[in-house]
C-alpha positions in Angstrom: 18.0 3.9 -12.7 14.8 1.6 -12.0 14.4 1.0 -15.5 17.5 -0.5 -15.6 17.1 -2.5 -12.4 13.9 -4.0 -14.0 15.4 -4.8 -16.7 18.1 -7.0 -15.1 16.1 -8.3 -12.7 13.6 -10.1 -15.5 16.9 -11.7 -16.9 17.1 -13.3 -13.7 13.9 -14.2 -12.5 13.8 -12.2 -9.5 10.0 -12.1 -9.6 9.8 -11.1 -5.9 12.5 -8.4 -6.7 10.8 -6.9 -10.1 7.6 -6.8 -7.9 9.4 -4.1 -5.3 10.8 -2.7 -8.1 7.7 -2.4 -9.9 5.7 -1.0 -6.9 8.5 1.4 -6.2 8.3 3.1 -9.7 5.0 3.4 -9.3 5.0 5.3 -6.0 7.2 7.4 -7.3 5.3 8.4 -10.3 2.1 8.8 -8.0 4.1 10.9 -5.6 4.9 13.1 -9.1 1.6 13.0 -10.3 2.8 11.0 -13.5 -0.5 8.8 -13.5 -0.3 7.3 -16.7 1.7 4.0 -16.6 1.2 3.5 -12.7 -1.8 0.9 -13.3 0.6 -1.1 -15.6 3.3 -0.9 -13.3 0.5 -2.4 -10.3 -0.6 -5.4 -12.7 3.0 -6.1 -13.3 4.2 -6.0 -9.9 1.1 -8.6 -9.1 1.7 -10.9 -11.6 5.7 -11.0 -10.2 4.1 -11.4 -7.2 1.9 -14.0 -8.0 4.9 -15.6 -9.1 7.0 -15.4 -6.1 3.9 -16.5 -3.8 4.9 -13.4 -1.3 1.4 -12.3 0.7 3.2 -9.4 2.2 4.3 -7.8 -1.3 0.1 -8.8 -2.6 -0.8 -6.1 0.2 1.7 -3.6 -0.4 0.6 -4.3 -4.3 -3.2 -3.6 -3.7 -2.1 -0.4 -1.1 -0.4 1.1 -4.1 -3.1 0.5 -6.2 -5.7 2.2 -4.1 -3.0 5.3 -3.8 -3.4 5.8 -7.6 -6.6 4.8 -7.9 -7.5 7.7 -5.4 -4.8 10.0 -7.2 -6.6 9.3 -10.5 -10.0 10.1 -9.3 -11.2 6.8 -9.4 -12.6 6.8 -5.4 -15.0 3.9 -6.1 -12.4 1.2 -6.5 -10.5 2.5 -3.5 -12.4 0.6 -1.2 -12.8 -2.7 -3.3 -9.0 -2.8 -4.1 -8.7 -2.0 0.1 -11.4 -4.8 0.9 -9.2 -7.4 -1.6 -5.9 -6.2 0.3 -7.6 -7.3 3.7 -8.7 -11.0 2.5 -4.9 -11.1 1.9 -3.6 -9.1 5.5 -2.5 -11.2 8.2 -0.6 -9.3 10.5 -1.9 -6.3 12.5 0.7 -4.0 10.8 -1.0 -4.9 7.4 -4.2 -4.4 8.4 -3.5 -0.8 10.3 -2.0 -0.1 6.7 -4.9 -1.1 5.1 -7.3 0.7 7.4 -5.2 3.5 7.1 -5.1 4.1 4.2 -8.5 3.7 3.7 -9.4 6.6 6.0 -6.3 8.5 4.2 -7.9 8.2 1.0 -11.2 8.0 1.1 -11.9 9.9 4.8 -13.6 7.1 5.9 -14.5 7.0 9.8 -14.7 3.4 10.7 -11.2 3.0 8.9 -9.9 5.4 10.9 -11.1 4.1 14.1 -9.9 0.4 13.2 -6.5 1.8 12.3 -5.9 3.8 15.8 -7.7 0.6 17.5 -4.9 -1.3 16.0 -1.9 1.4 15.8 -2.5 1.8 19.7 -1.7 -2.1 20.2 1.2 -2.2 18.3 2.6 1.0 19.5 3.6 -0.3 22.7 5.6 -3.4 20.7 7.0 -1.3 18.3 9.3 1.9 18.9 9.4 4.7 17.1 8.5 5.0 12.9 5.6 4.7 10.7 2.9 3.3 13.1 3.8 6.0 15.9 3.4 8.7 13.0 -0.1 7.5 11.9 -1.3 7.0 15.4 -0.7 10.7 16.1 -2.4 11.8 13.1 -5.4 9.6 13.7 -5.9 10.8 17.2 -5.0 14.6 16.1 -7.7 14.2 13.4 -10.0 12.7 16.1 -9.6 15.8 18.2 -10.8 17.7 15.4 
């Protein structure tokens, strides 16, 4: 149960922990359409995260905010909360996630093409998984 995960991980201060937790919860309830608490469980997750001083989780924090801020209707904060994510990205995977996504969620041209410039890099690095998938669905939505 996350809930109860949460709950024992503020009793021990696992602030970079509670932040995955929180992020995962959140996910989930975008991924079930349960809007509602997903903007408390982002500013939660951040504030852990602030706390724990991880840059990775910060991205991952503002990706999941764009995700329900696109699932909520709110498509003018996508790309702000996108832009803030890549002030904080410094690896290629992070910023092909954040380019990604911003072409995923907003349809935006020059995200996509900054995500396939950057997918095709890393997919001769890296085998298999995520980056492979969006590379073909960047270049099948290119053909397009």
């Amino acid at each position: 149960n996350i809930d109860r995960a949460i709950a024992v991980l503020k009793s021990v201060s696992g602030s970079y922990w509670l932040a995955r937790v929180y992020l995962e919860k959140a996910e989930l309830a975008i991924d079930q359409g349960e809007l509602d608490e997903v903007e408390a469980l982002c500013d939660e997750a951040e504030k852990m995260v602030k706390l724990a001083g991880t840059r990775p989780v910060r991205v991952h924090a503002r990706l999941v905010r764009a995700r329900w801020q696109s699932a909520a209707g709110r498509l003018a904060d996508v790309s702000e909360t996108l832009n803030e994510a890549l002030t904080l990205a410094s690896t290629d995977l992070e910023r092909g996630a954040i380019y990604y996504s911003l072409w995923k969620l907003t349809g935006n041209a020059d995200g996509a093409e900054a995500a396939r410039a950057i997918y095709e890099r890393l997919a001769d690095h890296i085998r298999g998984g995520e980056v492979r998938q969006r590379l073909e669905s960047l270049r099948a939505a290119q053909e397009h």
